[in-house]
Residue frames as qw, qx, qy, qz and C-alpha x, y, z in Angstrom:
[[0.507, 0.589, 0.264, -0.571, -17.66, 12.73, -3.79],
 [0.330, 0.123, 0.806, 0.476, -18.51, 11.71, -7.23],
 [0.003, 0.218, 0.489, 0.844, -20.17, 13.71, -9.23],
 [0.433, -0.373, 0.058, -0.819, -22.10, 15.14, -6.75],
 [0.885, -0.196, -0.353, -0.231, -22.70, 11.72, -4.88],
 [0.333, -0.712, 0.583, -0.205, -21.37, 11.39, -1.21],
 [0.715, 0.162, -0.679, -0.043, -19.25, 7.68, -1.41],
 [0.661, -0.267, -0.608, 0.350, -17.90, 7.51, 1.86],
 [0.147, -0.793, 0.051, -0.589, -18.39, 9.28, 5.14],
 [0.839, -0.388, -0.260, 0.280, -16.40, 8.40, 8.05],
 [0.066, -0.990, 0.084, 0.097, -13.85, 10.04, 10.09],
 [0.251, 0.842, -0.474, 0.060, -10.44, 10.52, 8.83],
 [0.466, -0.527, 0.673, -0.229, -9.12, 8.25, 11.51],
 [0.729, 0.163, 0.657, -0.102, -11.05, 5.24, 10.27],
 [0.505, 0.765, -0.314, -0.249, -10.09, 6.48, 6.68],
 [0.391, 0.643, -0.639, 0.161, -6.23, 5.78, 6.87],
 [0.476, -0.504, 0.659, -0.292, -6.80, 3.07, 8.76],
 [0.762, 0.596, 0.109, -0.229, -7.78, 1.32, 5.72],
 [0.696, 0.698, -0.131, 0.103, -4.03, 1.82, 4.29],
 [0.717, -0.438, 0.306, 0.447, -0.53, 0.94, 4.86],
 [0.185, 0.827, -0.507, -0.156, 3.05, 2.18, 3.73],
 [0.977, 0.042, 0.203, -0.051, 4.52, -0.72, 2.80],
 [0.078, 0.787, -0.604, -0.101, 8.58, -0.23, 2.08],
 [0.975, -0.023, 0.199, -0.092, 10.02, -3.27, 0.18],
 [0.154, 0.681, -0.660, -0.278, 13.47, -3.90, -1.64],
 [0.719, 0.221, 0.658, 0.031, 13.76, -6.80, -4.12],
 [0.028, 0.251, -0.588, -0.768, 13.77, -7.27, -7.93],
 [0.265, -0.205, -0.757, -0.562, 10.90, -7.58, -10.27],
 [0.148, 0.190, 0.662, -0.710, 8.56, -5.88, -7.68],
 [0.262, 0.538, 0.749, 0.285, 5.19, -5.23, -9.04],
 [0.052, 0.025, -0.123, -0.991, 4.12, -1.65, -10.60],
 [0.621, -0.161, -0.084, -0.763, 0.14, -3.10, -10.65],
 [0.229, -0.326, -0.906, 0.147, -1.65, -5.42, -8.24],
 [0.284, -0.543, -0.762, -0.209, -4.88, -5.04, -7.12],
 [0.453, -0.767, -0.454, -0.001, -4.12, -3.31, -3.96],
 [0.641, 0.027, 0.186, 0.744, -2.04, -0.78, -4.96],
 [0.162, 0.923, 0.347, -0.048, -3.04, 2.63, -5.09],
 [0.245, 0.935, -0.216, 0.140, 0.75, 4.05, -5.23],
 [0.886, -0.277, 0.109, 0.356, 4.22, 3.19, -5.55],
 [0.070, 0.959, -0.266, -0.072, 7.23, 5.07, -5.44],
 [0.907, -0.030, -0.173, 0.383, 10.74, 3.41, -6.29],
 [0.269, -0.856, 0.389, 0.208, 14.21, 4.65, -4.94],
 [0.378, 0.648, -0.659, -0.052, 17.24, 3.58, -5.46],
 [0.182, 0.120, -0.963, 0.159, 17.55, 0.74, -2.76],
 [0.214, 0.263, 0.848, -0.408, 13.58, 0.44, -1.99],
 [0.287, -0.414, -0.549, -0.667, 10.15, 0.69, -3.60],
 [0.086, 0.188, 0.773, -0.600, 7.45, 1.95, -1.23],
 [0.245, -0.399, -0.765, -0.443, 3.49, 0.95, -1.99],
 [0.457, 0.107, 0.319, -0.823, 0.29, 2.58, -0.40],
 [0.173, -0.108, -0.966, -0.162, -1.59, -0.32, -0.12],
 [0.545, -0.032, 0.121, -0.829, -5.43, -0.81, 0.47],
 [0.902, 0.139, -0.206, -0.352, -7.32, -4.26, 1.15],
 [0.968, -0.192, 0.049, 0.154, -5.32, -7.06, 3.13],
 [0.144, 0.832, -0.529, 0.082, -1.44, -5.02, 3.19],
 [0.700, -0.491, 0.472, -0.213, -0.52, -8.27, 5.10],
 [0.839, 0.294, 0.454, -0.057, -1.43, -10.47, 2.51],
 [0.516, 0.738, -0.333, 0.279, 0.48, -8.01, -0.18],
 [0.114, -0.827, 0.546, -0.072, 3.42, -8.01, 1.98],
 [0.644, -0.253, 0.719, 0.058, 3.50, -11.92, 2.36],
 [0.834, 0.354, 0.337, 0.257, 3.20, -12.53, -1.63],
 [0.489, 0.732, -0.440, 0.177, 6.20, -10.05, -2.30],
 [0.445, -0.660, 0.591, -0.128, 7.91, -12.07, 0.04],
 [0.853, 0.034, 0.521, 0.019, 7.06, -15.48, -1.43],
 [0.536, 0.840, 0.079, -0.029, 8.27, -13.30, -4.80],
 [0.678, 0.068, -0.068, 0.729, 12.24, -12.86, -3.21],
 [0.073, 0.739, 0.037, 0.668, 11.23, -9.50, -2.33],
 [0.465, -0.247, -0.673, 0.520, 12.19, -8.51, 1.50],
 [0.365, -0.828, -0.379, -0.193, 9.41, -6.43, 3.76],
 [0.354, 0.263, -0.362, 0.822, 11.76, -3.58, 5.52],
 [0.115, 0.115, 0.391, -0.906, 8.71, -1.48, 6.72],
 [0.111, -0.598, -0.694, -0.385, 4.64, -1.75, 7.25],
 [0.083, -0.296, -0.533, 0.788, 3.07, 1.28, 8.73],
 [0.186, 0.709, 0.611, -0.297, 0.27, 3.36, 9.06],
 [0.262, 0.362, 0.411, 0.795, -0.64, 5.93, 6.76],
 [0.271, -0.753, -0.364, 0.476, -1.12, 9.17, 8.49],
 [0.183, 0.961, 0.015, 0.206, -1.63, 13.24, 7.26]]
């Protein structure tokens, strides 16, 4: 909702199917790209909640020197 305006109605399921965890390790990862909605670093990884083609983000931090450990679903 948005100020009183319903955006999206669907069920949950089909929500977070929409988004991936995305668990990378690399230098000079990015902190803002389009499809980003959150990123956490550690010490030896950086994991993104992606939205909008995760595939596509995972293959340009690869072409970047960055190395794809983990893509999953995003589940409660």
């Amino acid at each position: 909702m948005d100020r009183g305006r319903l955006l999206i109605e669907d069920p949950l399921d089909d929500l977070l199917a929409n988004f991936r965890r995305v668990t990378d390790t690399g230098s000079a990862l990015p902190v803002s790209h389009p499809a980003i909605l959150a990123a956490h670093r550690e010490p030896n990884a950086t994991q993104f909640v992606v939205q909008r083609e995760p595939e596509a983000f995972a293959a340009e931090l690869a072409r970047n020197g960055a190395t794809v450990v983990d893509s999953t679903d995003v589940h409660p």
